[in-house]
C-alpha positions as CSV (number, residue, x, y, z in Angstrom):
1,X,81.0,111.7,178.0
2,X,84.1,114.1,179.8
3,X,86.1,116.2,178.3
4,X,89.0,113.8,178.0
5,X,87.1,111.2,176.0
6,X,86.3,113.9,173.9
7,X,89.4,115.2,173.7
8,X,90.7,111.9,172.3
9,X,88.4,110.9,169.5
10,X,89.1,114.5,168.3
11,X,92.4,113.2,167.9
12,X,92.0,109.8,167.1
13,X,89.7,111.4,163.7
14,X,92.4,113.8,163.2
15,X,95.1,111.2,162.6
16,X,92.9,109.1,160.3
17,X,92.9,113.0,158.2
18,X,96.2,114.0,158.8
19,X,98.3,111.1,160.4
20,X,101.6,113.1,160.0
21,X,100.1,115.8,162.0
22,X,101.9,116.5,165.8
23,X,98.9,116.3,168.0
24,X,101.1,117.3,170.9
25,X,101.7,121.0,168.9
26,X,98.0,121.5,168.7
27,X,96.6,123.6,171.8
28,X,93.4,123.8,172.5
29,X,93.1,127.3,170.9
30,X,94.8,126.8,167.6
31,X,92.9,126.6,164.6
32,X,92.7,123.2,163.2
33,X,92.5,123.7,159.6
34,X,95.9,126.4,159.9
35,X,98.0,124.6,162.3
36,X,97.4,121.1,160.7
37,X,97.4,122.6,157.1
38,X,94.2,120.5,155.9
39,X,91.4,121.8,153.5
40,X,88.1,122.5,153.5
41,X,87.4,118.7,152.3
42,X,89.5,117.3,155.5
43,X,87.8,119.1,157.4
44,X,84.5,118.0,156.5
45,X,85.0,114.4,156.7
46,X,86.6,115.9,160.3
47,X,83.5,116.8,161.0
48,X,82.2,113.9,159.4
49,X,84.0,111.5,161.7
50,X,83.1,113.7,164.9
51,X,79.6,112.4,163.7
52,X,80.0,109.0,163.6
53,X,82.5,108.0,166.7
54,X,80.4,110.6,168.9
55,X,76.4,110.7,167.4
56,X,76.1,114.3,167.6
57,X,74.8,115.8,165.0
58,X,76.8,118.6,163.6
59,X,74.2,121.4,161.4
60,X,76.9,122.7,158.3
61,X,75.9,126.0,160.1
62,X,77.5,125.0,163.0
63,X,80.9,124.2,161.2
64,X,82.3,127.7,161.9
65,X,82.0,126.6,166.0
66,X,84.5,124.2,165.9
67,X,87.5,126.1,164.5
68,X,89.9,125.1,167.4
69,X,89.7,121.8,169.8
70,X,88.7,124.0,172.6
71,X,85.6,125.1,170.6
72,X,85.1,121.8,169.9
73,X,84.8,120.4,173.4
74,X,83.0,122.8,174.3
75,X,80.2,122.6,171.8
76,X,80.3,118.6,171.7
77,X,79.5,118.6,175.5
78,X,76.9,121.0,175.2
79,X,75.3,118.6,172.3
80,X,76.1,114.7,173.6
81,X,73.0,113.0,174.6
């Protein structure tokens, strides 16, 4: 799985959480949670989602990783089997 393909589940789960959010105002080092205003909650079944679409599990210790898509990417490459 690249980068891109990545990049676009990431926002494919995001608009099922927050489907008003502007994906294009979201750089890869902005922090999900502040620039798309979601909670905690969101942003577990964010995480959640992540899970499902990509089958890589994500430890709840590793939540504080994926703060901003970058991150993300990053760590999702480093896991996908």
């Amino acid at each position: 799985m690249n980068e891109e393909q990545i990049r676009k589940t990431i926002v494919d789960v995001l608009g099922q959480i927050a489907p008003e959010a502007d994906f294009d105002e979201l750089s890869p080092d902005d922090n999900i949670q502040k620039t798309l205003d979601i909670d905690s909650f969101d942003f577990l079944n964010f995480i959640i989602g992540l899970n499902d679409k990509l089958g890589v599990d994500i430890p709840e210790s590793d939540y504080g990783q994926l703060a901003t898509p970058a991150k993300i990417i990053s760590y999702i490459s480093a896991h996908v089997e």
